[in-house]
ZADOMI-987758 format. One record per residue (C-alpha): residue number from 1; residue in three letters; x, y, z. Coordinates in steps of 0.1 Angstrom, whole numbers, plus 2048, in hexadecimal, padded with zeros to 3 digits. Layout:
BEGIN
<tilo><num>NUM</num><residuo>ala</residuo><east>X</east><north>Y</north><up>Z</up></tilo>
...
This chain:
BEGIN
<tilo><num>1</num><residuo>unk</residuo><east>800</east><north>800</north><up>800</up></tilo>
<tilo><num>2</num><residuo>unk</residuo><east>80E</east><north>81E</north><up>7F1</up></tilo>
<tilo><num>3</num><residuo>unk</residuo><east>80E</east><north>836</north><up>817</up></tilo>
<tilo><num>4</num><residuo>unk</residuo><east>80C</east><north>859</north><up>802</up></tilo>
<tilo><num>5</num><residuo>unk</residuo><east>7EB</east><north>85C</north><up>80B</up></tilo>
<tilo><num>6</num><residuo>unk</residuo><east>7D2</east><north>853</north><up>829</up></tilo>
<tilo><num>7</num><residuo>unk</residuo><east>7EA</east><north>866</north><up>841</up></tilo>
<tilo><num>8</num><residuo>unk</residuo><east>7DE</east><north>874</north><up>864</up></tilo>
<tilo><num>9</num><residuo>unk</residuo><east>7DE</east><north>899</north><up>851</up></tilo>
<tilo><num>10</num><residuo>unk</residuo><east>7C3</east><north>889</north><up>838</up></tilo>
<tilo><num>11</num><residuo>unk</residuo><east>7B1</east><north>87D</north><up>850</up></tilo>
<tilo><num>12</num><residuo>unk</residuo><east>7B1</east><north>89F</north><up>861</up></tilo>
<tilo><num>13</num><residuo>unk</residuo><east>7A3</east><north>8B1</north><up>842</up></tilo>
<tilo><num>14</num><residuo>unk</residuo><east>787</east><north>899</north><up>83D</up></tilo>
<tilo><num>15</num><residuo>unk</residuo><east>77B</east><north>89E</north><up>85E</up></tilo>
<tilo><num>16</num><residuo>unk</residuo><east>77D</east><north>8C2</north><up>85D</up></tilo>
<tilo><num>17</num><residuo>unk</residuo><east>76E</east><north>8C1</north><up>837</up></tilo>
<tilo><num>18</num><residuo>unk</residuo><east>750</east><north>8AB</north><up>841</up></tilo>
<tilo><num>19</num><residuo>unk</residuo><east>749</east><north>8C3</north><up>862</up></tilo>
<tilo><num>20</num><residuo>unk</residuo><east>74F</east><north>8E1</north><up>849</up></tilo>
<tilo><num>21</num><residuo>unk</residuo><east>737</east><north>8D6</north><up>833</up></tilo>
<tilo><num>22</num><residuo>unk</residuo><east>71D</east><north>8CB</north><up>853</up></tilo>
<tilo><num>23</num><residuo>unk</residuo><east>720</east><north>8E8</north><up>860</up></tilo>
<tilo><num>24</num><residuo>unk</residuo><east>713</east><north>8FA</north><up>841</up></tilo>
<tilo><num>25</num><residuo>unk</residuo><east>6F0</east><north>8E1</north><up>845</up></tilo>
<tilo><num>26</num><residuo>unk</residuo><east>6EB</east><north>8F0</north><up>868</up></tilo>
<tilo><num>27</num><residuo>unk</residuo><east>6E1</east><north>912</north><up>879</up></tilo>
<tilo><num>28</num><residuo>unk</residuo><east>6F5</east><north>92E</north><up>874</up></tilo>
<tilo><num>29</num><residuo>unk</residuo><east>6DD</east><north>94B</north><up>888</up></tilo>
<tilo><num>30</num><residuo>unk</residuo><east>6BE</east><north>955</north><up>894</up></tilo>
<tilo><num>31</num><residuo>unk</residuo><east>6AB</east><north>971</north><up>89E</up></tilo>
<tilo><num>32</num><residuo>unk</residuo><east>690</east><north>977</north><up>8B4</up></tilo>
<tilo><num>33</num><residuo>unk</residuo><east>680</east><north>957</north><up>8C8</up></tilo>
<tilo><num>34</num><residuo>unk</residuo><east>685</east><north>961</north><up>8EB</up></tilo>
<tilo><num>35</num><residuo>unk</residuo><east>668</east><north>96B</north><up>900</up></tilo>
<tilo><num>36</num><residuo>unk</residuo><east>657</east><north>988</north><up>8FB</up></tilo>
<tilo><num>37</num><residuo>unk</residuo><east>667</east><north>98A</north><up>8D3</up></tilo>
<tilo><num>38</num><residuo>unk</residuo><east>657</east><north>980</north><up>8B2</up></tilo>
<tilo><num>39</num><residuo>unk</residuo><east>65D</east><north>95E</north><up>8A6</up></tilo>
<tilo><num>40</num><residuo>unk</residuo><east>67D</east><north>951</north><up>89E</up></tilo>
<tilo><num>41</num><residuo>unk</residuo><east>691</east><north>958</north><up>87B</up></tilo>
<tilo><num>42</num><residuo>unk</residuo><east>6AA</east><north>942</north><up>877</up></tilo>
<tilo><num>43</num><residuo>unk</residuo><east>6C2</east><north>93D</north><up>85B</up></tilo>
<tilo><num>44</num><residuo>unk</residuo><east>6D6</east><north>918</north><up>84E</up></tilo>
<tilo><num>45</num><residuo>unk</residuo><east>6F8</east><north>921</north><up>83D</up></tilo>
<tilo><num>46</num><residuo>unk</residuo><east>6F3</east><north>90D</north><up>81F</up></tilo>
<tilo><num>47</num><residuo>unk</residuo><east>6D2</east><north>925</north><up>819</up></tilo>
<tilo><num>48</num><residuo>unk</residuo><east>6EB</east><north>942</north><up>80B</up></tilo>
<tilo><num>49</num><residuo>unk</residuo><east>703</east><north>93C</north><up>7ED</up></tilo>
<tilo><num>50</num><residuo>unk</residuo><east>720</east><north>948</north><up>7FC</up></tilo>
<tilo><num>51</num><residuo>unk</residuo><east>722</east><north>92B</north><up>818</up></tilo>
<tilo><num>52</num><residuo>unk</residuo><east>716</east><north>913</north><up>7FA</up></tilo>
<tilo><num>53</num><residuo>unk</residuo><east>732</east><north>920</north><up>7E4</up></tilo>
<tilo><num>54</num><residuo>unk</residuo><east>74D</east><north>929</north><up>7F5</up></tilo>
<tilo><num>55</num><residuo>unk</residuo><east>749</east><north>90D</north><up>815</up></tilo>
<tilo><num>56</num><residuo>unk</residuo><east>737</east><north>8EE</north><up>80E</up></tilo>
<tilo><num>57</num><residuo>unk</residuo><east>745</east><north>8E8</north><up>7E9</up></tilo>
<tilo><num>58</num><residuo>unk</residuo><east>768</east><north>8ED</north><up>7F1</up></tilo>
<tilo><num>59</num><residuo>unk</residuo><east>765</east><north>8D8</north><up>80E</up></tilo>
<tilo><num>60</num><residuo>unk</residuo><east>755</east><north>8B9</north><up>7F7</up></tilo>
<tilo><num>61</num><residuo>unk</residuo><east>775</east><north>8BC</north><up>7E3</up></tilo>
<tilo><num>62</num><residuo>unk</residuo><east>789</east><north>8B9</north><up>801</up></tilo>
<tilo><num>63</num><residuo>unk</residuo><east>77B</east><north>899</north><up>803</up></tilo>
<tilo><num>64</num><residuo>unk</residuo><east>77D</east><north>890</north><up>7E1</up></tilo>
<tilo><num>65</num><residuo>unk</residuo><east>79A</east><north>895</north><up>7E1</up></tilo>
<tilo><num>66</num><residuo>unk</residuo><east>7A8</east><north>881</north><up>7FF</up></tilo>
<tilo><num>67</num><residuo>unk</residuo><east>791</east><north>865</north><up>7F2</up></tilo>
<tilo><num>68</num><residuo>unk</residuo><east>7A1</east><north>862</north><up>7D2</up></tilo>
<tilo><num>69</num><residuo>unk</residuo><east>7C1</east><north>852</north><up>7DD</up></tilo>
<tilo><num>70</num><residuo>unk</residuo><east>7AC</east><north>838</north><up>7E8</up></tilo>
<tilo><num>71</num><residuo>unk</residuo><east>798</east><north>834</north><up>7CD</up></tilo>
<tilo><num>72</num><residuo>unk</residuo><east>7B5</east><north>832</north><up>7B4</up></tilo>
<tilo><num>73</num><residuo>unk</residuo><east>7C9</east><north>81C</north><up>7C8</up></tilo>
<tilo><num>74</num><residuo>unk</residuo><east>7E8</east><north>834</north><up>7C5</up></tilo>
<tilo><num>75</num><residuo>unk</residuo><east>7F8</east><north>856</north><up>7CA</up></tilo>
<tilo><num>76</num><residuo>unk</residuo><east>7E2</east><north>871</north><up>7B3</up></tilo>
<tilo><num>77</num><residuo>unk</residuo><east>7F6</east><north>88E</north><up>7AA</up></tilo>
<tilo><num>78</num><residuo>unk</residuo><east>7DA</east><north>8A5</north><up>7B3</up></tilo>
<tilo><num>79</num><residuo>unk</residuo><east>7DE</east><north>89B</north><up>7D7</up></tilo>
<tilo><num>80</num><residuo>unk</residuo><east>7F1</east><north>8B5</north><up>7DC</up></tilo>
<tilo><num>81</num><residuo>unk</residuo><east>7F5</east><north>8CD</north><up>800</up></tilo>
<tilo><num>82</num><residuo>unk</residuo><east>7F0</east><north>8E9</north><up>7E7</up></tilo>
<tilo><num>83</num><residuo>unk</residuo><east>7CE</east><north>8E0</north><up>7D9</up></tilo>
<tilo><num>84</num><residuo>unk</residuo><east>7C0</east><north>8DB</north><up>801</up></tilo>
<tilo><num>85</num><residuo>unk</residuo><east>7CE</east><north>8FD</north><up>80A</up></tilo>
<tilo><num>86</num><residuo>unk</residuo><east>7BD</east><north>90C</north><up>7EE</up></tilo>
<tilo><num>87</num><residuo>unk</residuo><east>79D</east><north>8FD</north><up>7F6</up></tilo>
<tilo><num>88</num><residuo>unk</residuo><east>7A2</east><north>90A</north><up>818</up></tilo>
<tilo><num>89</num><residuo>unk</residuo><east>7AB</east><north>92D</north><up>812</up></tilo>
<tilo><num>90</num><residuo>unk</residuo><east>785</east><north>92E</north><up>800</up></tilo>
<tilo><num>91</num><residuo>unk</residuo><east>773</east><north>91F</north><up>81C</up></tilo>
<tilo><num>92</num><residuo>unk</residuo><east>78A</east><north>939</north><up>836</up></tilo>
<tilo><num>93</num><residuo>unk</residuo><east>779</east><north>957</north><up>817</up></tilo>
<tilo><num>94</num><residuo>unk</residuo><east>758</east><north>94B</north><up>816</up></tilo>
<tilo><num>95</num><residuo>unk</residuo><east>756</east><north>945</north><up>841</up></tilo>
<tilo><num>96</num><residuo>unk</residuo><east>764</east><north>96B</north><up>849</up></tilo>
<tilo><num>97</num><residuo>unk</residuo><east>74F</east><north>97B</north><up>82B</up></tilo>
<tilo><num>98</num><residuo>unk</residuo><east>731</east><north>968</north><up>836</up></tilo>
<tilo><num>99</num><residuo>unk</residuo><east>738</east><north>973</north><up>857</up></tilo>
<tilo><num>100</num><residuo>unk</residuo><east>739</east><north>993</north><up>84F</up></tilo>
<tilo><num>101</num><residuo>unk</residuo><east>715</east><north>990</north><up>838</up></tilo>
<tilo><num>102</num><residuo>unk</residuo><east>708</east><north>98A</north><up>85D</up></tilo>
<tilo><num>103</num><residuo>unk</residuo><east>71A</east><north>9A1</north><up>870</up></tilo>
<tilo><num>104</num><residuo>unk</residuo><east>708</east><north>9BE</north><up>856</up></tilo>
<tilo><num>105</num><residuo>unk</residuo><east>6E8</east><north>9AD</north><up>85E</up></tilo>
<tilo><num>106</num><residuo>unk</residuo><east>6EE</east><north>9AE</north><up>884</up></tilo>
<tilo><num>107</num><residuo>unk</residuo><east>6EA</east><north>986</north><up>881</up></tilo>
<tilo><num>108</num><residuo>unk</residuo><east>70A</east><north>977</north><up>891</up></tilo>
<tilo><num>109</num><residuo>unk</residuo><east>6FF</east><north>95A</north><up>8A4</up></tilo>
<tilo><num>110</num><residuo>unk</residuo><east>703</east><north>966</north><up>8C6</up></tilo>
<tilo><num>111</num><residuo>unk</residuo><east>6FC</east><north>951</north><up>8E0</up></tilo>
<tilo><num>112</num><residuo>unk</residuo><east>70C</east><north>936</north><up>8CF</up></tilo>
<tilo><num>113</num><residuo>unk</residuo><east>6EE</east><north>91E</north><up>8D1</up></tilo>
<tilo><num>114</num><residuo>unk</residuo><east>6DD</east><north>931</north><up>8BE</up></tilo>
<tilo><num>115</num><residuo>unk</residuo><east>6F3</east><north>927</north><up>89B</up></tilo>
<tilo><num>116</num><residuo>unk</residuo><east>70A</east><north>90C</north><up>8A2</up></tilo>
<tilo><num>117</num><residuo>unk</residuo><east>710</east><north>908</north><up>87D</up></tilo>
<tilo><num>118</num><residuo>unk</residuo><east>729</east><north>923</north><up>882</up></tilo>
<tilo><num>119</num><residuo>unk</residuo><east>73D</east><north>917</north><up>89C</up></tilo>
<tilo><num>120</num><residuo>unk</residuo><east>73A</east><north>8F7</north><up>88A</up></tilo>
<tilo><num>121</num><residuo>unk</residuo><east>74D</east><north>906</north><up>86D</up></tilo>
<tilo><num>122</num><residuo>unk</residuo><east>767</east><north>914</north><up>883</up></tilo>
<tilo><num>123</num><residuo>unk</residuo><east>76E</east><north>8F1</north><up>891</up></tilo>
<tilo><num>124</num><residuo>unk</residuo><east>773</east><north>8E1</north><up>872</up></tilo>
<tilo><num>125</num><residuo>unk</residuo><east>786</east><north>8FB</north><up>863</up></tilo>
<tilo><num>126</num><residuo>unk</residuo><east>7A1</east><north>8F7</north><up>881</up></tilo>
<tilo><num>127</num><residuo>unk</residuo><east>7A4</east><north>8D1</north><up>87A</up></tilo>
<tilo><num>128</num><residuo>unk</residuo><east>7A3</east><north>8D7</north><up>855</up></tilo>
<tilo><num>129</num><residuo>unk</residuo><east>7C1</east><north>8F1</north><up>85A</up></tilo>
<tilo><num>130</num><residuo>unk</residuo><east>7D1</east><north>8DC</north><up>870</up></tilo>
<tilo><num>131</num><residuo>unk</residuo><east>7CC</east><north>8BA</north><up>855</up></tilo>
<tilo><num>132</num><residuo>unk</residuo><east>7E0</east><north>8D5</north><up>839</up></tilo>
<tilo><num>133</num><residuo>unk</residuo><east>7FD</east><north>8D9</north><up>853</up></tilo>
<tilo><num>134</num><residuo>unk</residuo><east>803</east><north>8B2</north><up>858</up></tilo>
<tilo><num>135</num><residuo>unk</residuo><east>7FF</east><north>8AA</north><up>830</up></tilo>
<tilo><num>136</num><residuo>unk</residuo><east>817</east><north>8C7</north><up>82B</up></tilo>
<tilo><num>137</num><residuo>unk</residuo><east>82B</east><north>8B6</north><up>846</up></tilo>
<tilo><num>138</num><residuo>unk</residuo><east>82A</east><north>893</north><up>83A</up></tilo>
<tilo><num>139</num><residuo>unk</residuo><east>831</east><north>89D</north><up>817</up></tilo>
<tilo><num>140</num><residuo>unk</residuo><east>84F</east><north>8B1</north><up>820</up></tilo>
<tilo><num>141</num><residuo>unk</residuo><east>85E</east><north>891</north><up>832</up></tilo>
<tilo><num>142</num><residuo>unk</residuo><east>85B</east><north>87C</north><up>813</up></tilo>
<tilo><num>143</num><residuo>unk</residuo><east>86D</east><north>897</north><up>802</up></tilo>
<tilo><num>144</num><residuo>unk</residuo><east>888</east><north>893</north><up>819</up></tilo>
């Protein structure tokens, strides 16, 4: 088994990639709801483009592409620590802009049970950083 792929750093951005992406299916604020307020507005990530764009669809090609390794049975060239940190740098745009969409709107999920979806994201964006460091690692110890 060729060990250029499946590495702990792999693992690391799948699990960040597949919380990324949850995140985006859950609540991301509210309004109103509390006693004595109108009923409550509440809003899913995925509902607005941006998150849709810029969030879920790069993080189902992070997990294409750590699960085409596997799939081809060998090293693909496209697995590269280049190509996740690109896909990450767009998920980091599309969180902060996204953000700031909410911040405008005075929507920023404040307490945070009231839009988990965004500290979901965070989450998963830490391990996903943190999977880009170890495949950078690992492929600068084969190099060397």
């Amino acid at each position: 088994m060729n060990r250029s792929y499946g590495t702990r750093g792999h693992w690391l951005v799948a699990i960040g990639a597949i919380l990324i992406g949850g995140s985006t299916m859950l609540q991301w604020w509210q309004t109103g709801g509390g006693s004595g307020q109108l009923a409550a507005i509440t809003g899913v990530g995925i509902g607005d483009g941006r998150v849709f764009l810029g969030m879920f669809a790069p993080s189902v090609a992070a997990l294409l592409l750590v699960t085409l390794p596997f799939a081809s049975g060998r090293a693909v060239a496209i697995d590269h620590p280049l190509a996740y940190l690109l896909l990450f740098v767009a998920i980091i745009i599309s969180y902060v802009w996204y953000l700031f969409y909410l911040a405008q709107h005075s929507l920023l999920p404040w307490p945070p049970q009231q839009g988990i979806g965004a500290w979901l994201a965070v989450v998963g964006m830490v391990l996903f950083s943190r999977g880009i460091f170890e495949v950078f690692e690992e492929r600068r110890r084969r190099l060397y």
